[in-house]
LOLUM-621443 format. One record per residue (C-alpha): residue in one letter; x, y, z. Coordinates in steps of 0.05 Angstrom, whole numbers, plus 5000, padded with zeros to 4 digits. Last residue first. Layout:
<dovexs>
<dovex tivo="A" xx="X" yy="Y" zz="Z"/>
...
</dovexs>
This chain:
<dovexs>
<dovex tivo="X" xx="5187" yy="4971" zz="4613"/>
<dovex tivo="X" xx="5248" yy="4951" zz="4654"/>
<dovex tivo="X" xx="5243" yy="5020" zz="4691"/>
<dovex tivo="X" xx="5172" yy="5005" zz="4712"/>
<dovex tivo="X" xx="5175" yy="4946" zz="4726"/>
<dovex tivo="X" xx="5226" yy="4960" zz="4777"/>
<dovex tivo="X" xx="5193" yy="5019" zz="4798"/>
<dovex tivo="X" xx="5129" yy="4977" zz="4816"/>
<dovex tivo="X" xx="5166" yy="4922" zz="4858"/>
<dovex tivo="X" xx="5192" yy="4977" zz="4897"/>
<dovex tivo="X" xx="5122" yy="5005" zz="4919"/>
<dovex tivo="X" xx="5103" yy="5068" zz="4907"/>
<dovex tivo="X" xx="5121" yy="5119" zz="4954"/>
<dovex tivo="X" xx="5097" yy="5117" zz="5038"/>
<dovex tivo="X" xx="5045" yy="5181" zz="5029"/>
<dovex tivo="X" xx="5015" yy="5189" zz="5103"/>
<dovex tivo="X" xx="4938" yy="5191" zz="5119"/>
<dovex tivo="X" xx="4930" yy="5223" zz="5184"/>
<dovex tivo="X" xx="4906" yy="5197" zz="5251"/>
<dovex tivo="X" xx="4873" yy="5225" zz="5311"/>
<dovex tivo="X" xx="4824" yy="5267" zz="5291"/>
<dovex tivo="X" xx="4823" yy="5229" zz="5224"/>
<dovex tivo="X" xx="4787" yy="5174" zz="5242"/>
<dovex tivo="X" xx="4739" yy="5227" zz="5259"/>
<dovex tivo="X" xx="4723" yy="5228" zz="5180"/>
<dovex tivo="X" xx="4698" yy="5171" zz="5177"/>
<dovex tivo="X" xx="4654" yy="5173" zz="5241"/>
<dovex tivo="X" xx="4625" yy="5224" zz="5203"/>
<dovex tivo="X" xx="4607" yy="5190" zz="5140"/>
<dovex tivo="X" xx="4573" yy="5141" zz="5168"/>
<dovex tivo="X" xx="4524" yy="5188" zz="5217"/>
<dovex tivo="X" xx="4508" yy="5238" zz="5167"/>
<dovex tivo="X" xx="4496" yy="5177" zz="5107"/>
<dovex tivo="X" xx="4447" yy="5142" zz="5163"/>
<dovex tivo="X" xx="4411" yy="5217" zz="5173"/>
<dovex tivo="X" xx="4408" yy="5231" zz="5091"/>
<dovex tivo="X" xx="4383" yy="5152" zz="5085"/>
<dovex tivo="X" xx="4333" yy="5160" zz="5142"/>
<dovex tivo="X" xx="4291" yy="5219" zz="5114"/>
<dovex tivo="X" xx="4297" yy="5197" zz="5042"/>
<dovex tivo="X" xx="4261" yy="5126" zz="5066"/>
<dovex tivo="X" xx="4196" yy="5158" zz="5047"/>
<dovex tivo="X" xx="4201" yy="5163" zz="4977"/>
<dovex tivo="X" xx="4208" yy="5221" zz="4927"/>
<dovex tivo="X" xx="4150" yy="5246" zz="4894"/>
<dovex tivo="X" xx="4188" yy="5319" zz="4891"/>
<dovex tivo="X" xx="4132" yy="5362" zz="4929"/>
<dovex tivo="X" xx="4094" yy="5310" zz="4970"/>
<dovex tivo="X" xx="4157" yy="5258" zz="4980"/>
<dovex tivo="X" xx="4209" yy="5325" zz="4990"/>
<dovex tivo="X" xx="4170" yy="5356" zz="5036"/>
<dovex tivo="X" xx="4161" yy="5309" zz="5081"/>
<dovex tivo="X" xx="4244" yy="5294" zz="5073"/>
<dovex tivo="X" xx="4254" yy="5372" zz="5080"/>
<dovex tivo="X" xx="4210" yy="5368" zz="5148"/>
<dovex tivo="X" xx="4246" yy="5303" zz="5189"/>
<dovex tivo="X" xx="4320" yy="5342" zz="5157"/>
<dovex tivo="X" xx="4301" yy="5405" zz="5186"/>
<dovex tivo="X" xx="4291" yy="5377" zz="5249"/>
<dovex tivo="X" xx="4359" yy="5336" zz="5239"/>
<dovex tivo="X" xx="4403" yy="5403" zz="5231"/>
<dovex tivo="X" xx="4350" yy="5439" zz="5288"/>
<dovex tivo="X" xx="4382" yy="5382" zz="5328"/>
<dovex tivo="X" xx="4448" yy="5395" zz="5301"/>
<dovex tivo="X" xx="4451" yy="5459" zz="5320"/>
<dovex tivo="X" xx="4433" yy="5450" zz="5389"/>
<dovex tivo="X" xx="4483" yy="5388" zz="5402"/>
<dovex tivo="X" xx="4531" yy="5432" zz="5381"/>
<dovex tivo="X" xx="4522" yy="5482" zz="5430"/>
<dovex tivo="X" xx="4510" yy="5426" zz="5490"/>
<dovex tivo="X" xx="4576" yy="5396" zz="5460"/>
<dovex tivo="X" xx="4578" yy="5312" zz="5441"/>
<dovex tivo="X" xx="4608" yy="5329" zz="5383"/>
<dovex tivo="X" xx="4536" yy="5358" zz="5353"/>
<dovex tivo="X" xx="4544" yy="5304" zz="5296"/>
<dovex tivo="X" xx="4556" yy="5264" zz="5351"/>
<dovex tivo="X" xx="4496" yy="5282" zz="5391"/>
<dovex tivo="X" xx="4452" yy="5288" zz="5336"/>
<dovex tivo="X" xx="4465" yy="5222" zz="5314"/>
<dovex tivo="X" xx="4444" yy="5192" zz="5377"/>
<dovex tivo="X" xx="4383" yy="5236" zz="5376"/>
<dovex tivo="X" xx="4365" yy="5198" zz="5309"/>
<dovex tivo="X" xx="4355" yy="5137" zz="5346"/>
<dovex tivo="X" xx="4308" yy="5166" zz="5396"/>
<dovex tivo="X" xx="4268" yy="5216" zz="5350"/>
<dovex tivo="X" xx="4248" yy="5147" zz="5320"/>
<dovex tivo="X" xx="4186" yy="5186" zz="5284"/>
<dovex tivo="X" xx="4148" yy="5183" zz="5356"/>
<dovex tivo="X" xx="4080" yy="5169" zz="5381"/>
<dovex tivo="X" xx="4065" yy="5111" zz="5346"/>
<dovex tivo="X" xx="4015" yy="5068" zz="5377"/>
<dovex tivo="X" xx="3977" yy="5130" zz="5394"/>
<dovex tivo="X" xx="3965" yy="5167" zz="5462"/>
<dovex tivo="X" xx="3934" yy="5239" zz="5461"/>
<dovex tivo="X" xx="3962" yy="5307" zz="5446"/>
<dovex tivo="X" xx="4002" yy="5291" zz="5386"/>
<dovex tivo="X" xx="4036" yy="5362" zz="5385"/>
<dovex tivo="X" xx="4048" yy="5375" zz="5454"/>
<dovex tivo="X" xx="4025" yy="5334" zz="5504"/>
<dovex tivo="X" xx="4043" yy="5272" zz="5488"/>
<dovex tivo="X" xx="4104" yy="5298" zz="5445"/>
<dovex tivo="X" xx="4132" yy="5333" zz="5499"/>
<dovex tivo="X" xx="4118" yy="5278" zz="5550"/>
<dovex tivo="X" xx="4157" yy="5234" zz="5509"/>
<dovex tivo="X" xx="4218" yy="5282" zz="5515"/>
<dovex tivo="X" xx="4218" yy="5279" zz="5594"/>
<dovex tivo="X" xx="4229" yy="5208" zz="5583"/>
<dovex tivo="X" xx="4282" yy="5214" zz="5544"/>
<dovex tivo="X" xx="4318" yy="5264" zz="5585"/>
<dovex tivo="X" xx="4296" yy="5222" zz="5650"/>
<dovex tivo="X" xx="4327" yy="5169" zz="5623"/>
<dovex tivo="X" xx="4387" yy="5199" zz="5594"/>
<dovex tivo="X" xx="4398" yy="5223" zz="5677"/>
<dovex tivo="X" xx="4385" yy="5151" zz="5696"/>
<dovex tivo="X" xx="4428" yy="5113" zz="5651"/>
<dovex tivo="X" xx="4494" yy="5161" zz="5664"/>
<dovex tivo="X" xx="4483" yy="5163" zz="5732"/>
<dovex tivo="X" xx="4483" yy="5087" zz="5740"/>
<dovex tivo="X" xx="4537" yy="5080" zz="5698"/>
<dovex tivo="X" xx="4579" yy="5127" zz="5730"/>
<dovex tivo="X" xx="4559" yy="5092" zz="5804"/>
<dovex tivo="X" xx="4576" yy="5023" zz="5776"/>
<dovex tivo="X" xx="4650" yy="5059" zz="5761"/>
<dovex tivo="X" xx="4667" yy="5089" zz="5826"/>
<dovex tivo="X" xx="4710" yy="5141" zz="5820"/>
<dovex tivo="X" xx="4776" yy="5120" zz="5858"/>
<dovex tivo="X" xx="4833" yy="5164" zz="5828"/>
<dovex tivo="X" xx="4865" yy="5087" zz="5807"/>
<dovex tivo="X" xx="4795" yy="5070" zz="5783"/>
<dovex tivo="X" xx="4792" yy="5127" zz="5730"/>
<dovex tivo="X" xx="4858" yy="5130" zz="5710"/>
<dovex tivo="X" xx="4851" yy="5065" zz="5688"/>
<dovex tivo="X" xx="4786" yy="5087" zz="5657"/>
<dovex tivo="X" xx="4818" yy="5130" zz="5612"/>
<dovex tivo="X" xx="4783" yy="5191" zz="5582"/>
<dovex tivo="X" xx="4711" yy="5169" zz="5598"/>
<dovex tivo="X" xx="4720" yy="5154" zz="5662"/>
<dovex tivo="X" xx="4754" yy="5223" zz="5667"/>
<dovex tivo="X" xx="4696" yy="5255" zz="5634"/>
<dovex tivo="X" xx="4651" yy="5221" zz="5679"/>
<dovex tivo="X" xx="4689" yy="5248" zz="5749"/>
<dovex tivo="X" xx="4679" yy="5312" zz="5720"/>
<dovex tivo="X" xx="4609" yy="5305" zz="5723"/>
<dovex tivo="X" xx="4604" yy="5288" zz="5782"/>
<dovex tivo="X" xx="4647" yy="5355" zz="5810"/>
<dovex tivo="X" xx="4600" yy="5400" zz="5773"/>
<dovex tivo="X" xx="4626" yy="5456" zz="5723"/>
<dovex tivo="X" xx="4628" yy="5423" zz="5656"/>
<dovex tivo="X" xx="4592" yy="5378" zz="5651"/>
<dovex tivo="X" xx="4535" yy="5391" zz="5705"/>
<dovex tivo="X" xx="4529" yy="5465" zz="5672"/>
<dovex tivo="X" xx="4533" yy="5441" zz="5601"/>
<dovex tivo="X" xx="4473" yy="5396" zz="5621"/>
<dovex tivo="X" xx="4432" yy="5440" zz="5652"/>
<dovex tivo="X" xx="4442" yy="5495" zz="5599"/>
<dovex tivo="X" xx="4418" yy="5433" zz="5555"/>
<dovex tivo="X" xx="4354" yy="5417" zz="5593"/>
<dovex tivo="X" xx="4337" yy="5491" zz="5603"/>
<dovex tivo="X" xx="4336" yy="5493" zz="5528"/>
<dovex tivo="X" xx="4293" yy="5421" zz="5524"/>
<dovex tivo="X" xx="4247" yy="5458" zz="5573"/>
<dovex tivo="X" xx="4237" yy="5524" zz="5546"/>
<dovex tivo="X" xx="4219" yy="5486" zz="5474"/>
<dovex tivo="X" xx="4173" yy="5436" zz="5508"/>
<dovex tivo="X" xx="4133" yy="5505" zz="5515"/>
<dovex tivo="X" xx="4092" yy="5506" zz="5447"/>
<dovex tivo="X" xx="4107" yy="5503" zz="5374"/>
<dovex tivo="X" xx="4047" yy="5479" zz="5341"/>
<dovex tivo="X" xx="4031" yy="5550" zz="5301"/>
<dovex tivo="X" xx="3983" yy="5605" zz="5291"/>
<dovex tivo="X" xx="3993" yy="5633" zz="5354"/>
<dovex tivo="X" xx="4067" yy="5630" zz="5378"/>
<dovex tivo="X" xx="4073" yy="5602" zz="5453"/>
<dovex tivo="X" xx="4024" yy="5549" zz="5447"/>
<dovex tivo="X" xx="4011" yy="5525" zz="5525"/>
<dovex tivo="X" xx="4044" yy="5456" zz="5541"/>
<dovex tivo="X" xx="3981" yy="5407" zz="5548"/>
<dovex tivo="X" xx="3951" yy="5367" zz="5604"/>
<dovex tivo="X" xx="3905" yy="5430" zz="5632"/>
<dovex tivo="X" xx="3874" yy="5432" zz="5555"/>
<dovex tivo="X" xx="3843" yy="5369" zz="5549"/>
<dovex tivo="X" xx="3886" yy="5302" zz="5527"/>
<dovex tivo="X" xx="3846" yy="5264" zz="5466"/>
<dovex tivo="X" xx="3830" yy="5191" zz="5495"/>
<dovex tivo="X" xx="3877" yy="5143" zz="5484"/>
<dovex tivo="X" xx="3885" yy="5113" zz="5408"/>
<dovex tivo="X" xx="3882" yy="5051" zz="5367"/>
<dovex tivo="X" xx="3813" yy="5055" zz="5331"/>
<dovex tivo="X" xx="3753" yy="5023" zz="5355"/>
<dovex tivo="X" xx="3713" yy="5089" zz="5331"/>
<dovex tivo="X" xx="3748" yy="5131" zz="5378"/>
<dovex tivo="X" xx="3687" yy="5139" zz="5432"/>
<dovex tivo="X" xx="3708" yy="5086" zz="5473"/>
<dovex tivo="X" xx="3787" yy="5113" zz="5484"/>
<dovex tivo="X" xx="3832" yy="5054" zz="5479"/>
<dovex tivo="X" xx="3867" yy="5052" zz="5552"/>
<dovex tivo="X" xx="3849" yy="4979" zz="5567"/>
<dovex tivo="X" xx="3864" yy="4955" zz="5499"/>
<dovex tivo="X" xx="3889" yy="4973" zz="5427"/>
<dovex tivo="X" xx="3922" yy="5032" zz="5463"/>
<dovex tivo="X" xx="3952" yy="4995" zz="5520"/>
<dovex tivo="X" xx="3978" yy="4944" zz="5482"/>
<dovex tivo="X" xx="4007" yy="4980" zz="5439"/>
<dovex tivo="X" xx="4041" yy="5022" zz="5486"/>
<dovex tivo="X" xx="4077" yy="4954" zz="5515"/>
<dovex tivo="X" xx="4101" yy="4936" zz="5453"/>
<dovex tivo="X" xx="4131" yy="5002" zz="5434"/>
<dovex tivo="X" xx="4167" yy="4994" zz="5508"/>
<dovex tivo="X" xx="4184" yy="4916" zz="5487"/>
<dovex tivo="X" xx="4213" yy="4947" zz="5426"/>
<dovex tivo="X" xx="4258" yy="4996" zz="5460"/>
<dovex tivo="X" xx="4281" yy="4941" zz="5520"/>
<dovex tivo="X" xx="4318" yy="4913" zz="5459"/>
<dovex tivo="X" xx="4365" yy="4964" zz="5445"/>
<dovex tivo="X" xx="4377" yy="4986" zz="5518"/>
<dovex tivo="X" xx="4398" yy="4920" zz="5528"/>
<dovex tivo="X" xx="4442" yy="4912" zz="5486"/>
<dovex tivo="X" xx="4478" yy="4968" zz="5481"/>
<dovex tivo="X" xx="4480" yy="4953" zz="5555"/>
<dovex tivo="X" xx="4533" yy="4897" zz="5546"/>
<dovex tivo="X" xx="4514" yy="4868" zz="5610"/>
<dovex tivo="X" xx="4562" yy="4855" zz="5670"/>
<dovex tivo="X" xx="4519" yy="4815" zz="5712"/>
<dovex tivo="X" xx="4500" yy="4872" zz="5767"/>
<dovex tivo="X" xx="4524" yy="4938" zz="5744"/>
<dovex tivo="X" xx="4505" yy="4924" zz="5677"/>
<dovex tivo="X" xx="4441" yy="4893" zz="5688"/>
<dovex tivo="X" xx="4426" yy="4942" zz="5744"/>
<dovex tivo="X" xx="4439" yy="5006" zz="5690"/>
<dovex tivo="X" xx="4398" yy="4962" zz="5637"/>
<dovex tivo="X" xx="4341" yy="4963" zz="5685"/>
<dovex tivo="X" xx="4345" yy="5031" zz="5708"/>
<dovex tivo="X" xx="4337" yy="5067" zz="5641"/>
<dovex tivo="X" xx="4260" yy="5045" zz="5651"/>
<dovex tivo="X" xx="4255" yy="5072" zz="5714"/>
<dovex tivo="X" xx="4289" yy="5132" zz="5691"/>
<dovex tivo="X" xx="4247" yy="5138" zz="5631"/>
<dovex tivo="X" xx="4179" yy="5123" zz="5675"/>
<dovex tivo="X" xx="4208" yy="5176" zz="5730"/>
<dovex tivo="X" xx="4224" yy="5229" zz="5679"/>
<dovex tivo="X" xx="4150" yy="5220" zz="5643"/>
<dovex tivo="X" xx="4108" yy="5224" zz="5717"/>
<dovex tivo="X" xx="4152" yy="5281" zz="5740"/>
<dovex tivo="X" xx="4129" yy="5321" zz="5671"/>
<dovex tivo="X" xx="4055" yy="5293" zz="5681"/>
<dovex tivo="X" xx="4057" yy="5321" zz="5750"/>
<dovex tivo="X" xx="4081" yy="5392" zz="5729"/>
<dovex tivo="X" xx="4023" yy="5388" zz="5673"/>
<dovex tivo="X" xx="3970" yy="5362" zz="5727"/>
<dovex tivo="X" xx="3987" yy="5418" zz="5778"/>
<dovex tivo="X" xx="3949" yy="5480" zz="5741"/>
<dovex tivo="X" xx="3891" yy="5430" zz="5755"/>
<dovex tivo="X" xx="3832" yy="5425" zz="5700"/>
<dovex tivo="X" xx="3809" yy="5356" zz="5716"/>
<dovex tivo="X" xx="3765" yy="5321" zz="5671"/>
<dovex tivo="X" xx="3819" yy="5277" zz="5646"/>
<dovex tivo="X" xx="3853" yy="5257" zz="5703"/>
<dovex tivo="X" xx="3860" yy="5188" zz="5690"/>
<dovex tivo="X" xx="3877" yy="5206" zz="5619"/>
<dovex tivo="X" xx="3924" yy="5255" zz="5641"/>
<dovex tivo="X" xx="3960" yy="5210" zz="5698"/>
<dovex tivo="X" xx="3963" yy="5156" zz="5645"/>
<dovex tivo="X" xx="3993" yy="5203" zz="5588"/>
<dovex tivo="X" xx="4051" yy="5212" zz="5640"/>
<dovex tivo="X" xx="4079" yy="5146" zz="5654"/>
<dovex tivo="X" xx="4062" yy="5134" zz="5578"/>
<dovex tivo="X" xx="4093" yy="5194" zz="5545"/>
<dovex tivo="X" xx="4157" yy="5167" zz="5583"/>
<dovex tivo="X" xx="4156" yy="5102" zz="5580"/>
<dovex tivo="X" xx="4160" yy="5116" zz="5501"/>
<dovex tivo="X" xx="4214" yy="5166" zz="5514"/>
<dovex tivo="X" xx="4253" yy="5112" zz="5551"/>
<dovex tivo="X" xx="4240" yy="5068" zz="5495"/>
<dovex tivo="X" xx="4263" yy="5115" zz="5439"/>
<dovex tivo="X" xx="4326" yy="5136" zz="5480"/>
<dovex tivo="X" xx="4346" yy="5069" zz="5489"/>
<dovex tivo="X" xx="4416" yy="5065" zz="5459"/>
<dovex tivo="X" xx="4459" yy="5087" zz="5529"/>
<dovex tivo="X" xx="4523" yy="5070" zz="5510"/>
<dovex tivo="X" xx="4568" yy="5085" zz="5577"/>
<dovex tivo="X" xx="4632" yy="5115" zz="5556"/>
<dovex tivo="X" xx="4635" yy="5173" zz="5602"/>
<dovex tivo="X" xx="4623" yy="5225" zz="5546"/>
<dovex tivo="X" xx="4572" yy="5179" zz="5518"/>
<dovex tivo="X" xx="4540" yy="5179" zz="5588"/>
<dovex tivo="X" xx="4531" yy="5257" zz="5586"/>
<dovex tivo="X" xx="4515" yy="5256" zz="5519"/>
<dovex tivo="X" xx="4456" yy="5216" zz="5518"/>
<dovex tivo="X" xx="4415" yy="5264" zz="5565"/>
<dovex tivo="X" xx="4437" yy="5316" zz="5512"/>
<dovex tivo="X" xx="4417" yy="5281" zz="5453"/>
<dovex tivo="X" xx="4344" yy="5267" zz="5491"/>
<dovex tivo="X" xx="4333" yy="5341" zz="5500"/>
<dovex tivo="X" xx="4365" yy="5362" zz="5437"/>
<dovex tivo="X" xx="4319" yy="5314" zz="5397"/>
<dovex tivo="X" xx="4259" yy="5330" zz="5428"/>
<dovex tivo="X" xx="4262" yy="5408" zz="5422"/>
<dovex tivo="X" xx="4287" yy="5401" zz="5350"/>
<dovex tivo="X" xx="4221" yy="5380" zz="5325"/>
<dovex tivo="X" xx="4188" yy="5429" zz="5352"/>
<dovex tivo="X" xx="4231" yy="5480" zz="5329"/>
<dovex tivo="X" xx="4221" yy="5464" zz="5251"/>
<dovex tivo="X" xx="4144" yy="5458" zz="5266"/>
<dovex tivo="X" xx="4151" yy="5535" zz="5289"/>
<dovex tivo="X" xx="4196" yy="5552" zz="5237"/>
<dovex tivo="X" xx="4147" yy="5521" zz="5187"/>
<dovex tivo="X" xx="4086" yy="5558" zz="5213"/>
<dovex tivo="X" xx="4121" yy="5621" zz="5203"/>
<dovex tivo="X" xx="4133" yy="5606" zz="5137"/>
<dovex tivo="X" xx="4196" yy="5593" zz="5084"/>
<dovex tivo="X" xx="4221" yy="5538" zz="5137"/>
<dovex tivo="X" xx="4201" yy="5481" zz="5106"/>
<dovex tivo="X" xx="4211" yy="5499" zz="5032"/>
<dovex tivo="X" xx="4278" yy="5518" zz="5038"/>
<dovex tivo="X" xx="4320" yy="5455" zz="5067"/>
<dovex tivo="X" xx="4288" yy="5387" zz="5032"/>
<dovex tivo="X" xx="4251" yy="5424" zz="4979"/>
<dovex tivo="X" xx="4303" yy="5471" zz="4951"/>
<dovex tivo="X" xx="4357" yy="5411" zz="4965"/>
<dovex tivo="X" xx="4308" yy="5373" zz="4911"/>
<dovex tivo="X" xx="4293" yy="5431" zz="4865"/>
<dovex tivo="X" xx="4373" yy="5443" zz="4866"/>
<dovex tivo="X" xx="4382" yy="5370" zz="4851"/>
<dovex tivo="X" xx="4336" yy="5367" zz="4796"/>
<dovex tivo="X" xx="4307" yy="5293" zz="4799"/>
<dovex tivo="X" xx="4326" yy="5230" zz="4761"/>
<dovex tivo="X" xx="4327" yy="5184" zz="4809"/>
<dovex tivo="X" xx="4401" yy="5172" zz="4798"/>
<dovex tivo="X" xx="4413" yy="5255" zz="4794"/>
<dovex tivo="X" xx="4379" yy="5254" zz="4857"/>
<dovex tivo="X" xx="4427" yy="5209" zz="4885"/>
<dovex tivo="X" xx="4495" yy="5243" zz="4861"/>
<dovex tivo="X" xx="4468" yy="5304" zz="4893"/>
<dovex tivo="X" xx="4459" yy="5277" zz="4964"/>
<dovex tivo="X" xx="4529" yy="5239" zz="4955"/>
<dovex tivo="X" xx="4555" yy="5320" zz="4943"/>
<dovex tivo="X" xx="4506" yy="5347" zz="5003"/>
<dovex tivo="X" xx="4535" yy="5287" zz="5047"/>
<dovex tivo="X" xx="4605" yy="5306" zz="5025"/>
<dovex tivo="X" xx="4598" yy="5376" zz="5052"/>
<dovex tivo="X" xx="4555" yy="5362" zz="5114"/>
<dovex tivo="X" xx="4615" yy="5314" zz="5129"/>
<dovex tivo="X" xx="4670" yy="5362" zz="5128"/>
<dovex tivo="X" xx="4634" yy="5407" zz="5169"/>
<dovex tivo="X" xx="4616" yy="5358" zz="5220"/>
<dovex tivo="X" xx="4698" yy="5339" zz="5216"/>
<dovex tivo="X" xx="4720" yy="5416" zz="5216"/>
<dovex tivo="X" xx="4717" yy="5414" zz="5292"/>
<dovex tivo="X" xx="4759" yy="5360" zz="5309"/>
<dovex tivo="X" xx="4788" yy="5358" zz="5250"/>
<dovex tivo="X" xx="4823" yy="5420" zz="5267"/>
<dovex tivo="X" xx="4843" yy="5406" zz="5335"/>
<dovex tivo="X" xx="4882" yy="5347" zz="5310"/>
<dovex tivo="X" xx="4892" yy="5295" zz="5365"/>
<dovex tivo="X" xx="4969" yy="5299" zz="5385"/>
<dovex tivo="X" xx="5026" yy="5258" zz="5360"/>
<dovex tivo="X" xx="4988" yy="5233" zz="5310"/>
<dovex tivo="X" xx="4976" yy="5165" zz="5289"/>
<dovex tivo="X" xx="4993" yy="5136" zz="5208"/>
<dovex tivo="X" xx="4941" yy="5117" zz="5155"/>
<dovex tivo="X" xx="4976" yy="5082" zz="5108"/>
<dovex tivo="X" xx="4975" yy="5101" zz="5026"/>
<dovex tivo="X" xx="5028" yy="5070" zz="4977"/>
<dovex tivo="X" xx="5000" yy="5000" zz="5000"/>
</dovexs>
C-alpha cells in the first residue's frame, strides 16, 4: 500500500471541529449524486428538503418542535457517551415516558389542575428513569453489554404502548381505533406563537441543555465522567466508582428521554397513539455526535435533523420522492462522520510506490 494511515502525536484540533463540516459537505455532494440517479433536479430537491420548510412562520415553528425533542434526549445521551456508557434506548425511555405521564392525564381527564402538567412532567422522567434503570442494574449487576439491552428494551416499550392503546386505555368513543382519549387543555404545554404547534417543550429542552453544560462542565460528578471516559485506568486508580457512573449516566438519559415523550404527548400529538414518535430516539444519537457531544453543538444539530424530518416530508409531497429519504440523509450523516473522525487522531501518510512497481517500471 502506497497510502497508510499513520497516528498523530496529538489529536488534530482542526478535525475535530472541521469533521461535521467536512461531512455536511460530502453528504450534500452523495445527496446530489442520488437525485441525479432518480432522476430529479438536485437544486429543486435541496430547495425542497432545506427551503421549503422553513419559508413560513408555521414552518419555523414545526422546525423547532422537532428540534426540542431531539436536543433534549441528545443531551441526556451525551453525558453517558462522554463517560463511555452507551445508552441506545432513548426511543423506549421516551415511550415510557409519554406513557407514565399520558396515564395521569387520561386518568385525570376532567380535571383542569394547574398541577397536572408539572405532574405529568415528573410522571415522564420517572417512567424513563425507571426504565433506564434496568439496563443500569444489568450492567452493574451481571456485567451486561447495555447496548444491548437498551436496544431491545425499545421494542418491548413500543410493545407495551400497543397494548395499551388497542386495549384497556383505547378511548370508547374513537371508533375502535388505536388511540387514548384526546388530552384536554390543563395536560398540554401552552402554544407560545399563535398560529403555530410550537409550544413550551421548547423552554424545557433549552433549560435541559444549559443543565447539562452546567453539570459537565462545572460539577464535581460530572467531572468524574469525563475522566471515566478519558481513561478508565485512571479512572479507578483516582477511585470514581464505576457502577455509580453507569448508573448516573442511565438515569439522567432516562429522565431526558422520558421527559421528551411527555413533549410529544402533550404537545403536538396530544393523546396516546401506537406511534408516538418518528424514532426521534435513534436519530438523537446522531445528533449528539454530529453535535460532538457539545451542548452548542448538540443545538445545531438538532435543528440540523429537524430540518432534515420536514425537508424529507417535503420532499415525498413536492418531489415524489420516497419515504426512506429521511433516514438515508441521517444514516449517510452518521457514516460519514465517524469517517472522518478517524482522522482526529490519525492522518493519511504518502509511503512511495512500491519497489516492485519501479522496477517494472524501469524495465518497461
Amino acid at each position: 500500500m502506497w497510502l497508510k494511515l499513520e497516528r498523530r502525536a496529538q489529536p488534530s484540533r482542526v478535525m475535530r471541529y472541521g469533521s461535521p463540516l467536512i461531512t455536511l459537505l460530502l453528504t450534500a455532494v452523495i445527496g446530489t449524486g442520488l437525485f441525479i440517479f432518480l432522476g430529479r433536479d438536485p437544486l429543486e430537491a435541496f430547495h425542497a428538503l432545506f427551503v421549503i420548510p422553513v419559508s413560513s412562520l408555521f414552518g419555523i415553528g414545526e422546525l423547532l418542535i422537532k428540534a426540542s425533542p431531539l436536543m433534549l434526549i441528545a443531551i441526556g445521551l451525551t453525558i453517558g457517551f462522554r463517560a463511555n456508557v452507551w445508552n441506545i434506548g432513548g426511543e423506549g425511555q421516551l415511550v415510557m415516558g409519554a406513557i407514565a405521564g399520558g396515564g395521569l392525564a387520561i386518568y385525570f381527564h376532567d380535571s383542569e389542575s394547574l398541577l397536572l402538567l408539572p405532574a405529568m412532567v415528573l410522571a415522564g422522567a420517572l417512567g424513563g428513569a425507571l426504565w433506564a434503570a434496568i439496563p443500569a442494574f444489568l450492567r452493574t449487576r451481571f456485567n451486561a453489554n447495555e447496548i444491548l439491552t437498551t436496544l431491545m428494551l425499545n421494542y418491548i416499550a413500543l410493545l407495551f404502548l400497543g397494548y395499551l392503546v388497542y386495549g384497556p386505555w383505547r378511548d370508547p368513543a374513537a371508533f375502535n381505533l388505536p388511540q387514548s382519549r384526546v388530552f384536554e387543555s390543563a395536560a398540554l404545554y401552552p402554544i407560545l406563537i399563535e398560529g403555530t404547534r410550537l409550544n413550551a417543550s421548547l423552554f424545557v429542552a433549552l433549560a435541559a441543555v444549559a443543565a447539562g453544560w452546567f453539570f459537565m462542565r462545572r460539577c464535581f460528578l460530572g467531572y468524574q465522567m469525563r475522566v471515566a471516559g478519558l481513561s478508565d485506568p485512571a479512572a479507578r486508580y483516582s477511585g470514581i466508582k464505576s457502577k455509580r457512573i453507569v448508573w448516573v449516566s442511565m438515569l439522567i438519559g432516562g429522565v431526558a428521554s422520558g421527559v421528551a415523550g411527555i413533549g410529544e404527548v402533550a404537545g403536538p400529538v396530544g393523546q396516546l397513539l401506537p406511534v408516538i414518535s418518528p424514532g426521534y430516539g435513534f436519530a438523537a444519537i446522531i445528533v449528539a455526535f454530529v453535535g460532538r457531544l457539545h451542548p452548542v453543538g448538540i443545538v445545531l444539530a438538532s435543528l440540523l435533523m429537524a430540518l432534515l424530518y420536514l425537508g424529507g416530508e417535503a420532499a415525498q409531497m413536492s418531489l415524489n420522492l420516497p419515504a426512506a429519504i429521511t433516514g438515508l440523509f441521517q444514516g449517510m450523516l452518521l457514516f460519514i462522520l465517524l469517517g472522518t473522525e478517524v482522522f482526529i487522531t490519525y492522518r493519511l501518510r504518502f509511503t512511495g510506490l512500491p519497489a516492485r512497481r519501479i522496477v517494472q517500471g524501469a524495465t518497461a
